[in-house]
C-alpha positions as a printed Julia matrix, in Angstrom:
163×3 Matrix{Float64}:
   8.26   0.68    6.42
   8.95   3.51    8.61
   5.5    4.86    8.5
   4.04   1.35    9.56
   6.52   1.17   12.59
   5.27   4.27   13.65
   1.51   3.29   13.54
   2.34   0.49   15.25
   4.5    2.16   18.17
   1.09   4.51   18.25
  -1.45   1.41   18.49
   1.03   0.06   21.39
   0.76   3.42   23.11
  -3.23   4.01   22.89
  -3.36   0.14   23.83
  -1.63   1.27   27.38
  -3.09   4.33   27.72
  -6.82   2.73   27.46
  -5.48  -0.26   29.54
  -4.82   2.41   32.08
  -7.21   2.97   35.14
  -7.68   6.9    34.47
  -9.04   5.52   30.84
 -11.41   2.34   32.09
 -14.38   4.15   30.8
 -13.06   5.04   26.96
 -12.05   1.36   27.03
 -15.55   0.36   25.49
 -17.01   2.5    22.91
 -15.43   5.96   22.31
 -11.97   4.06   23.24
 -12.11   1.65   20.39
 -13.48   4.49   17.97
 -10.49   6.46   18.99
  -7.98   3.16   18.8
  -9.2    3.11   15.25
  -9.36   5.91   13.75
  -5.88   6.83   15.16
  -4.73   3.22   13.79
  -5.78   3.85   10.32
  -5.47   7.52    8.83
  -3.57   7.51    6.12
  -0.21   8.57    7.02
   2.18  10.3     4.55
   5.98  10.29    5.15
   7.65  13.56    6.17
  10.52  13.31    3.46
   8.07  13.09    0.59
   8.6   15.35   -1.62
   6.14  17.3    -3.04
   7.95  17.1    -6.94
   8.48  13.9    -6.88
   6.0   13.75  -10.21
   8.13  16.31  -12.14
  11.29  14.55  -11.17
  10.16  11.18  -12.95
   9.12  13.11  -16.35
  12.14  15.19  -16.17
  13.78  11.93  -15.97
  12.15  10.84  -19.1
  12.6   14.06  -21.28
  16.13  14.58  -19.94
  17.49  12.24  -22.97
  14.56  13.4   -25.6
  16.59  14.37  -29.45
  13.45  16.08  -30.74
  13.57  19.0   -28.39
  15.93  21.48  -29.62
  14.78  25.08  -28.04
  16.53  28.33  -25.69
  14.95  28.44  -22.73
  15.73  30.69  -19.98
  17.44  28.88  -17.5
  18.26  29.93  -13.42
  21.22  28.54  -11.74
  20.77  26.07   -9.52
  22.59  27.49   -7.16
  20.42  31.1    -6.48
  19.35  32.58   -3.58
  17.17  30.34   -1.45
  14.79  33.42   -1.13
  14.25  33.64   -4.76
  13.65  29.71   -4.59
   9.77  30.15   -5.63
  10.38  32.65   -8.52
  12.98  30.22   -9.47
  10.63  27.1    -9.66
   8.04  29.41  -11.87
  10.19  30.45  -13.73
  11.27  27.05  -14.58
   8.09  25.7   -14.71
   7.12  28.99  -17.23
   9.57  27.66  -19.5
   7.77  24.16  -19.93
   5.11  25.99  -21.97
   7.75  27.14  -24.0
   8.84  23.69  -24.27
   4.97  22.76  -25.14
   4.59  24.74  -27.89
   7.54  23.51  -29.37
   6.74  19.91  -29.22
   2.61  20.96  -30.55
   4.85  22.26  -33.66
   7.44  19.51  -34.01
   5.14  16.72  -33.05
   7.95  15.68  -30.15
   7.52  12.25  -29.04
   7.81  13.23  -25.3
   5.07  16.22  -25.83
   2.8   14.14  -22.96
   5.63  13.51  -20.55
   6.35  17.68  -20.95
   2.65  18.8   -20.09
   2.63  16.81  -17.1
   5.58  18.18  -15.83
   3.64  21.56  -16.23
   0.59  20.5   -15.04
   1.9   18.98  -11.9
   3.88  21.5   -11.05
   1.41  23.96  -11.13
  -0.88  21.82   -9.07
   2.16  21.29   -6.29
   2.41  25.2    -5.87
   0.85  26.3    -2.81
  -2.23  28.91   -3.91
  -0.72  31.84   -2.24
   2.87  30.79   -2.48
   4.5   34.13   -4.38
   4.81  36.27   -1.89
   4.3   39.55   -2.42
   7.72  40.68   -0.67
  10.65  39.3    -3.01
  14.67  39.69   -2.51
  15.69  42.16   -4.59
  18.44  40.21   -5.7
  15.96  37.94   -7.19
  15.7   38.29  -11.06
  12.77  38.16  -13.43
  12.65  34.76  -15.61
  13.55  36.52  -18.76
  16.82  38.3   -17.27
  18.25  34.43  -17.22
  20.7   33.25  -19.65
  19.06  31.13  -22.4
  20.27  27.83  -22.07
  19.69  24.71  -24.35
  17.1   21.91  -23.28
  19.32  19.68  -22.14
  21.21  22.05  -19.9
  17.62  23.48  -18.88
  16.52  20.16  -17.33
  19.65  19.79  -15.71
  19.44  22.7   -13.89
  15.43  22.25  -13.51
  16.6   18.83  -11.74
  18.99  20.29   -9.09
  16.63  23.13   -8.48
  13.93  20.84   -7.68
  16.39  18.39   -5.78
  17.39  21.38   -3.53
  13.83  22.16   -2.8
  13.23  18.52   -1.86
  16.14  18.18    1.41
């Protein structure tokens, strides 16, 4: 609803500034092409987080009694500079919980490879940077954690990187 107020405040505004007499010429041709194509790109909300897919199959694995595995688990509460070692490390972990569900035959084993699919896909191609806190830690110096206490953590992680 917000992002249709917004195109509509914009179509008021280009209807003035065409109505204008500095604009009189763009009123005909090029004025409507601009009116239009201004009016109807696709707009995409500010607040939209770029997770949001991981955050609905975490939802539905959060509760799953057929994944029973240690995973290495950060604390949600780490240094905001180690926040993209963090999320990889996190998302690492879902192949761990992959394999797991390939050998168990886990009933959620879909819902888990799209959370690591889509998160893979929502990390910007260059986004580890080569210059790291060095109070960050590598994935494996976590404490291992069970699942359920994994996605918890996975979930406020994410949520944090969302505000």
């Amino acid at each position: 609803q917000k992002t249709h107020l917004k195109s509509v405040c914009l179509q008021y505004q280009l209807h003035r500034l065409l109505n204008s007499h500095g604009f009189c010429p763009l009123k005909n041709g090029m004025g409507l092409i601009i009116f239009f194509l201004c009016a109807y790109v696709p707009k995409t909300e500010a607040g939209h987080c770029k997770w949001a897919e991981v955050l609905k199959d975490l939802e539905k694995i959060k509760t799953s009694e057929d994944i029973d595995v240690s995973l290495y688990t950060a604390n949600a509460d780490e240094d905001v500079k180690c926040q993209e070692l963090v999320m990889r490390c996190f998302f690492l972990e879902t192949q761990v919980i992959i394999q797991e569900c390939h050998i168990k035959n886990c009933s959620k084993t879909q819902d888990v490879w799209n959370i690591w699919k889509n998160g893979n896909e929502s990390f910007d191609k260059n986004m580890l940077n080569s210059t790291k806190s060095a109070k960050c830690k590598e994935c494996e110096e976590y404490e291992e954690k069970d699942f359920t206490e994994f996605v918890q953590n996975f979930v406020k992680v994410i949520q944090r990187d969302c505000k």
